[in-house]
N, C-alpha and C positions, 0 to 999 in steps of 0.2 A: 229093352228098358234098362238092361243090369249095365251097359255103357256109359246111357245119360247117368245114370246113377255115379258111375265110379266119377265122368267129367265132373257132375256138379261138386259131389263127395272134395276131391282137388279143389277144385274152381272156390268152392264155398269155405275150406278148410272145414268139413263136419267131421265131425270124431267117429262118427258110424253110420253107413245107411244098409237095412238089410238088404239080404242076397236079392229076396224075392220079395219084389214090388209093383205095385201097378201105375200106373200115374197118379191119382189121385191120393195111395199112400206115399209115394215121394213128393209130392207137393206137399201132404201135412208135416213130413218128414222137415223138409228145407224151410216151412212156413215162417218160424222163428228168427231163423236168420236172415231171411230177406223182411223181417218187421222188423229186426235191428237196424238192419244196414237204412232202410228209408226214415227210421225214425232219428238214430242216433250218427248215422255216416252215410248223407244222401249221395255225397260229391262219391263217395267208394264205391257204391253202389249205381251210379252213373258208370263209372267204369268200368263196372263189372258186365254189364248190359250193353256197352260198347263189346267188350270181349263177347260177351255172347252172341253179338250182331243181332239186338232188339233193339227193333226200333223206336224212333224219338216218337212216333207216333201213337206205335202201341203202346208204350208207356203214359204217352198223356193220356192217349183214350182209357185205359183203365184209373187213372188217377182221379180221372175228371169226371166218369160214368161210375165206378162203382162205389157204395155204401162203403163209409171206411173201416168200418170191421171186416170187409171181404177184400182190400186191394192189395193185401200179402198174399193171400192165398192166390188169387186172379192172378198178380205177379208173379207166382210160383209154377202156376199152371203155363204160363203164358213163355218163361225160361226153358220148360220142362219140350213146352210147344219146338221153341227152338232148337234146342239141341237137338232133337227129336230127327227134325227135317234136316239140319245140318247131316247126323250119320248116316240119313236116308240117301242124300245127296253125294256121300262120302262113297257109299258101297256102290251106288248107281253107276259113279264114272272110275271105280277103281277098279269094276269089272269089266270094262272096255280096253 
C-alpha cells in the first residue's frame, strides 16, 4: 500500500500521505483532491485517469450509479483500485 501511496502522493501532487495506511484511509486521504479536480478541473482530471489507466467506463459507472456525495470517494477507491493491480502486475512479470 506504502507504493500506491507514494504514486498517488506524486501523481496527485499531495503535501503528505501517511506511512502507514490502509486503502480506505488513503482514499479519505486523496478524497479532496479528486472532489476538486471533478468539480473544478474535470478535463485534468480526465487526464489524470488516462495516466492511471481507468477506464472510460469505470468512470461513467460511478458517475452515473453513485449518490453524488459518495462519487469522490468511489473515485478515490476505484484509482487506489488501479494502481493497486498495476504494482500487482509490475512485481508478477518482473519476477520472471
Amino acid at each position: 500500500m506504502k507504493t500506491v501511496a507514494v504514486d498517488l502522493k506524486d501523481l496527485l501532487q499531495l503535501p503528505i500521505v501517511p506511512d502507514k495506511i490502509d486503502r480506505e484511509g488513503l482514499a479519505k486521504a486523496i478524497e479532496q483532491v479528486v472532489a476538486h479536480l471533478l468539480n473544478q478541473e474535470f478535463e485534468r482530471f480526465l487526464q489524470l485517469c488516462y495516466r492511471f489507466d481507468l477506464g472510460e467506463g469505470k468512470v461513467q459507472e460511478i458517475l452515473n450509479t453513485c449518490p453524488p456525495e459518495e462519487i469522490s470517494f468511489q473515485m478515490s477507491l476505484a484509482i487506489i483500485d488501479r494502481q493497486m493491480l498495476k504494482i500487482h502486475f509490475r512485481k508478477k512479470y518482473s519476477e520472471q
